[in-house]
C-alpha positions in Angstrom: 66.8 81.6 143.7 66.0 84.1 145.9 62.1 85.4 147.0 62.0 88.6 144.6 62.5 86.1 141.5 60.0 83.1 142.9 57.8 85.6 143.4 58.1 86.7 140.1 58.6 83.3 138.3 55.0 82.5 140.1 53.5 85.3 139.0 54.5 84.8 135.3 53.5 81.2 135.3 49.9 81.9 137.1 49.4 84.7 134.5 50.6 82.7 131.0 48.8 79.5 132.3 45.3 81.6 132.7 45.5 83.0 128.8 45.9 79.2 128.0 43.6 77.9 129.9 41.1 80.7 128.9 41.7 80.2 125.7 41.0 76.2 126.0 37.7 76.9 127.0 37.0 79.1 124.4 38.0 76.6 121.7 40.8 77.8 120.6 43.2 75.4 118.8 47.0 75.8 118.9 49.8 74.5 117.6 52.9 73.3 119.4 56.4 73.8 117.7 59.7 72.6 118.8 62.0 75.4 118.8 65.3 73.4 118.0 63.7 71.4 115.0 61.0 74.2 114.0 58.2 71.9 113.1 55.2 70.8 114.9 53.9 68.1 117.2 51.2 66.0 115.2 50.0 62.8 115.4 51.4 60.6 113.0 49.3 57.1 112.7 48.3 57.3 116.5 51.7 58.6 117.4 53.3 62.0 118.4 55.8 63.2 115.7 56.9 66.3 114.0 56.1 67.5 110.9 55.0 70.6 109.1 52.3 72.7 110.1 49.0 71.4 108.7 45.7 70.7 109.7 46.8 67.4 111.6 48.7 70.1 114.0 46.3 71.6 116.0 45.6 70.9 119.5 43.4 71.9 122.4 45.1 73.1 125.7 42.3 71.3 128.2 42.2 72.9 132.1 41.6 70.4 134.9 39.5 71.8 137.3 41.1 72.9 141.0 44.4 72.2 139.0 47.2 74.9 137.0 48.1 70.8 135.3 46.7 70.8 131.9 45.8 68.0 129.2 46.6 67.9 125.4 44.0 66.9 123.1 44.5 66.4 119.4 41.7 68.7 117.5 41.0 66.1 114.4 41.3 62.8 116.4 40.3 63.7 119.7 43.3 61.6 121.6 45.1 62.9 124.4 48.8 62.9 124.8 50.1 60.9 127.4 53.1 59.0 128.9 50.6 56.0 131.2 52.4 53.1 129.2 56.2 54.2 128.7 58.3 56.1 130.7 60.1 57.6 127.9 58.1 57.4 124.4 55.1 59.4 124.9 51.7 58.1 123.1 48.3 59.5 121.7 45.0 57.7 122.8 41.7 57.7 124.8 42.6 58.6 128.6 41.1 57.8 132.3 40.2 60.9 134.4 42.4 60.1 136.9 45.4 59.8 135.0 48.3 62.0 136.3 50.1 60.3 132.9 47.9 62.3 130.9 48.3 66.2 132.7 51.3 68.3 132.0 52.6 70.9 133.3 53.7 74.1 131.2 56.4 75.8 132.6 56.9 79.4 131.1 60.7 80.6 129.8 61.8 84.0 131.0 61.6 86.6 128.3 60.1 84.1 125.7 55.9 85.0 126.4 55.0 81.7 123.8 57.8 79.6 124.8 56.8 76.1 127.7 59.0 73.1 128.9 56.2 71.0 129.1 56.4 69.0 132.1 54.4 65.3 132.5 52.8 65.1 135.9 53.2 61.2 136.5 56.9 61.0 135.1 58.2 64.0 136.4 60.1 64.0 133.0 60.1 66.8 129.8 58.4 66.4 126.4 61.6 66.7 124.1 63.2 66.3 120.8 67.2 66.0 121.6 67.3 62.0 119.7 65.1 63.1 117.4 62.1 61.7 117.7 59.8 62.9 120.5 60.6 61.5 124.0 59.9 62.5 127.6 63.0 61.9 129.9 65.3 64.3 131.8 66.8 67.2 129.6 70.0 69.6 130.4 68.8 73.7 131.0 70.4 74.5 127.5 68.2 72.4 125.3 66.0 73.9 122.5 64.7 70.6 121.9 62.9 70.6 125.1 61.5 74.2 124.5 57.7 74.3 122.8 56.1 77.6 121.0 52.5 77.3 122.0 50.4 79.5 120.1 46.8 80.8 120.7 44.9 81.1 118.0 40.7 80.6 117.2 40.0 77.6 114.6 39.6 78.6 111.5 36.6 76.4 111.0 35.5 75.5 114.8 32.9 72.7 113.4 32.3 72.2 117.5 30.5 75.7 118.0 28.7 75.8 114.7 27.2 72.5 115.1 26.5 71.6 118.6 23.0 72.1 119.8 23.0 70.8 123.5 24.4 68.8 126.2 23.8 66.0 128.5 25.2 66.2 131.7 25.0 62.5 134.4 26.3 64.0 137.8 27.6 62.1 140.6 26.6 63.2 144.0 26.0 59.7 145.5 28.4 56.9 147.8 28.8 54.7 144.4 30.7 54.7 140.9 28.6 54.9 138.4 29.1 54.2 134.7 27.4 55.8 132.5 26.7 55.5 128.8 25.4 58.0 126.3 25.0 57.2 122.4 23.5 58.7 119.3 23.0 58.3 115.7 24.5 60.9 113.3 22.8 60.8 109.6 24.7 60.4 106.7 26.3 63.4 105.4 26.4 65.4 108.4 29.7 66.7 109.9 31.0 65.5 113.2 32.3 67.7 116.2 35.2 67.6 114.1 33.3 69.0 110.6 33.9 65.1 108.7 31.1 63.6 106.6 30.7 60.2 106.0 28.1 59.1 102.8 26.8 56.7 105.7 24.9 56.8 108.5 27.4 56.8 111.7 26.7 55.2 115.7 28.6 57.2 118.4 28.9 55.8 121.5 30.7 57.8 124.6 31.0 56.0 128.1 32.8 57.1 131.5 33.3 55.5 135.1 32.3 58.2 137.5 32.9 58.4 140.9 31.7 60.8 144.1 31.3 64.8 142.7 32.8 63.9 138.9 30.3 64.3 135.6 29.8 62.8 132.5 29.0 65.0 130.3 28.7 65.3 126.0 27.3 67.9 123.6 25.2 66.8 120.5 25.3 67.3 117.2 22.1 69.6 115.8 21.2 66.4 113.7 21.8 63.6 116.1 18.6 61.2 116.0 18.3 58.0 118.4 19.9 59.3 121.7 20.0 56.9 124.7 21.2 57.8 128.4 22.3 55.1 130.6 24.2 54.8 134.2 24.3 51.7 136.4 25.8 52.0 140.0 28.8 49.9 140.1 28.4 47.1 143.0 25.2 48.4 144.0 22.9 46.1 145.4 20.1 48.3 144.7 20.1 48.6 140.8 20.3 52.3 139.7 19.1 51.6 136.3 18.8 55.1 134.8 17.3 55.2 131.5 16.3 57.7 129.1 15.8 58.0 125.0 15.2 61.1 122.4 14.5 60.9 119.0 16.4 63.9 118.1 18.0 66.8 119.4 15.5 68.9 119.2 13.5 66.7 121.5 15.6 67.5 124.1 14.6 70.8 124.2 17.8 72.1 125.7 20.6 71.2 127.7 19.7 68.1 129.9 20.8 67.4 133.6 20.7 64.1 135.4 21.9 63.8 139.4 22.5 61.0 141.0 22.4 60.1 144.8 22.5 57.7 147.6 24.4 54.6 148.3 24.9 51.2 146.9 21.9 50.1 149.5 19.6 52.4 148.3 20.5 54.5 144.6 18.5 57.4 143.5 18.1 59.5 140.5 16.6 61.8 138.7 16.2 64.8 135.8 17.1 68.2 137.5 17.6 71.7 136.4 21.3 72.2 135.2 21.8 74.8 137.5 21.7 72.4 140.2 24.8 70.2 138.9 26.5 71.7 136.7 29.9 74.2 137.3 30.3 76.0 133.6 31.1 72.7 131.8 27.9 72.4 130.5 27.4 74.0 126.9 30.7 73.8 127.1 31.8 71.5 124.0 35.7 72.0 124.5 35.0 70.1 127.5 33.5 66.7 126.3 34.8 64.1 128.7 33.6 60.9 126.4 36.0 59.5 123.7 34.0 59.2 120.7 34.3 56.1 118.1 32.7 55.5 114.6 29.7 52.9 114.3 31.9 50.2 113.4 34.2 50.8 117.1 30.7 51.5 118.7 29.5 50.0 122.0 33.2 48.0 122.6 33.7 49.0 126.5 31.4 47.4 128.6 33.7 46.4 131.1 37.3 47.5 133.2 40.0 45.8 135.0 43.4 47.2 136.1 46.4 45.8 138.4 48.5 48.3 140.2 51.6 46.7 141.0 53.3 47.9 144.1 54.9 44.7 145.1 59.0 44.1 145.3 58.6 41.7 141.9 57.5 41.5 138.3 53.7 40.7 137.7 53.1 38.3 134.7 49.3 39.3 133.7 47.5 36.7 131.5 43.7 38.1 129.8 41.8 35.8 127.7 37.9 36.8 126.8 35.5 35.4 124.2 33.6 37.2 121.6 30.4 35.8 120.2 29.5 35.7 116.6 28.7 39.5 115.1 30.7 41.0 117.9 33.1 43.9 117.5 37.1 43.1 119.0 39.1 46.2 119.6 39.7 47.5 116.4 35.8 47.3 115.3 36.2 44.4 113.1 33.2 42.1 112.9 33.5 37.9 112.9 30.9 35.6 111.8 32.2 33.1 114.2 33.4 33.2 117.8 36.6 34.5 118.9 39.0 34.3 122.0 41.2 37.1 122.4 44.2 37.1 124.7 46.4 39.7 125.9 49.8 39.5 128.0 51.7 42.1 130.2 54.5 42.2 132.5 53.9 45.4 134.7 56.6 46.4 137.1 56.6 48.3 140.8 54.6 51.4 140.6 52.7 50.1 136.9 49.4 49.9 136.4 48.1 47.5 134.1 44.5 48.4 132.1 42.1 46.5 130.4 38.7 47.9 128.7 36.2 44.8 127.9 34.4 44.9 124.8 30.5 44.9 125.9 29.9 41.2 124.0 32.9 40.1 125.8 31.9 36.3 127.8 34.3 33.9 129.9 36.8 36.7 130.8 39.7 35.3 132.9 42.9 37.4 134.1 45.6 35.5 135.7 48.3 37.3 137.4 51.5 35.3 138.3 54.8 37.0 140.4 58.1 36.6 138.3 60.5 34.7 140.4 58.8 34.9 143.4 58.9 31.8 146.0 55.8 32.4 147.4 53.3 32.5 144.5 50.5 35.0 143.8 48.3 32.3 142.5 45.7 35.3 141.4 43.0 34.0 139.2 40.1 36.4 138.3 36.8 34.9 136.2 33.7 37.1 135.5 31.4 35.9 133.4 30.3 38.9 131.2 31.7 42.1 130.6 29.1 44.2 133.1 30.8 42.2 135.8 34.2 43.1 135.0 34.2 46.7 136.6 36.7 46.1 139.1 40.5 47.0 140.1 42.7 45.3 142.1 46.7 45.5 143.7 49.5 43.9 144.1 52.3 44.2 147.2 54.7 42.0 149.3 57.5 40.6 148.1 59.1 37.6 146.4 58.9 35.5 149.7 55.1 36.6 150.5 53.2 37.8 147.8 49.8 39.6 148.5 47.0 40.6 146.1 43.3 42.6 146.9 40.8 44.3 145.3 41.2 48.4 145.6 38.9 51.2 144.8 39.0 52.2 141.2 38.2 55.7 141.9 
């Protein structure tokens, strides 16, 4: 290729990406056809699939700040697609700001002003359709099944502008993680940021790790009642314990702005004017970064634990946790008696292995064994409530001396 057309190809791709990524921030949905098949990526029962164009297939086009990589968000269930835990079927679900799994890159086709190979930015592989069914994996120049129309359109009924009133923004300007929680009440009949009424009263409950210069942010709902603002500095031996509650929206009395500051010796905090914090994503609603859940999935992450594997061997990772009576498991289903819950994994070099711990969670124990290896791991990690499990570790060595430490999760 010679200058002339890089120069060109780069000026093509600057340009399309900016009329997507403006559009993004002005709530636009889109859809996303396959060109060989000519139907539409949708999420089918928590899956990406192809069907006809409907309601269930429009999506946002998210920016990432300092970045030309974009994220796809599903308008009516809020899940972003991403490829974190298979390299070649890609899935729908609640993401971690760091992921590269979840960003994509859309590369423009000459000639064709609506037409992207859409790129993942962790795999290095292409979203396509060539088996029939939608994969990520390497494609030949010729496909059509690895060509996407991405239109631009405005929502025909953008339930997020017509019913958000204001947002709360927690900032990170300190030498800590913090994680922060932020929950409200919606009343019974009143539509959701994505216009859905429910004859009952409905609990929403949005949490986020952040670390040094990343926010938390969420916009409310005109009607929501109850609101409660949280963030505790993660291994600080000075508690942060930021705490705030509002009756209703309207008590806010605007958009509201929290920084924090200093180091896990010494945390600070406090309410500040948004100007002060805040970059543009504030009013914002395309930009939520919380995953919202129903009352019944309410309040289920209170802690976080992943393994990063970049040993020479297989990891064997063993999870078991205990839920008390009343508590909520993963899938928001209630128990009048106790439960243990236990998960197993093999991750392999250059996997991550994740694990969100319901906030009840007690007695959580993650055992990580080496497959084969002479030397063992012998990794054994006990916490004894689910606030204390906000830590990330890694694996490396090989089958004849097997290493393990903790790591920073930001």
């Amino acid at each position: 290729m010679n200058t002339t057309r890089k120069m060109l190809t780069a000026t093509a791709h600057t340009w399309v990406l900016s009329c997507l990524l403006l559009a993004s921030t002005m709530a636009f949905s889109q859809t996303i056809q396959n060109v060989w098949k000519k139907t539409y990526l949708t999420n089918q029962n928590g899956f990406p699939g192809l069907s006809e164009r409907d309601a269930n297939s429009e999506w946002v086009i998210e920016s990432i700040s300092g970045s030309t990589d974009v994220r796809i968000r599903h308008v009516r269930s809020s899940l972003y697609l991403h490829s974190e835990t298979d390299a070649t079927t890609p899935a729908l679900g609640p993401i971690q700001p760091g992921w590269w799994s979840a960003m994509w890159v859309l590369e423009p086709v000459a000639g064709k002003p609506d037409q992207f190979r859409i790129k993942n930015k962790y795999r290095g592989t292409y979203l396509h359709v060539e088996t029939g069914t939608i994969q990520t994996g390497a494609i030949q120049p010729g496909w059509l099944s690895a060509l996407w129309n991405v239109s631009r359109e405005r929502m025909a009924n953008d339930y997020i502008r017509n019913s958000i009133a204001s947002t709360i923004t927690v900032a990170n300007r300190s030498g800590y993680s913090a994680a922060v929680t932020i929950s409200y009440i919606l009343p019974a009949n009143q539509p959701d940021a994505q216009g859905n009424k429910y004859h009952e009263a409905r609990s929403f409950v949005m949490t986020k790790q952040i670390a040094l210069t990343e926010d938390a942010y969420v916009s409310l709902p005109n009607t929501a009642i109850d609101i409660n603002v949280t963030a505790d500095g993660i291994a600080c031996t000075d508690p942060l314990d930021l705490s705030a509650n509002f009756a209703n929206t309207a008590a806010i009395g605007g958009n509201k702005c929290y920084k924090l500051w200093g180091t896990l010796f010494g945390t600070e905090w406090a309410d500040v004017d948004c100007s002060e914090v805040t970059q543009g994503n504030t009013g914002d609603a395309a930009f939520d970064n919380f995953f919202i859940g129903e009352a019944k999935k309410a309040g289920l992450t209170g802690g976080y634990v992943s393994v990063f594997n970049q040993s020479g061997y297989v990891a064997k990772i063993s999870a078991v946790y205990t839920l008390p009576a009343g508590a909520a498991d993963e899938s928001g289903q209630l128990s009048t008696q106790p439960r243990s819950v236990t998960k197993n994994e093999n991750i392999a070099l250059g996997s991550t292995w994740k694990m969100s711990v319901p906030s009840a969670a007690i007695g959580i124990v993650v055992t990580v064994e080496g497959v084969a290896c002479i030397d063992p791991l012998n990794m054994t990690l006990a916490f004894g409530t689910a606030k204390e499990a906000n830590n990330c570790y890694k694996l490396w060595g090989t089958i004849f001396s097997t290493e393990w430490g903790t790591i920073s999760c930001n």
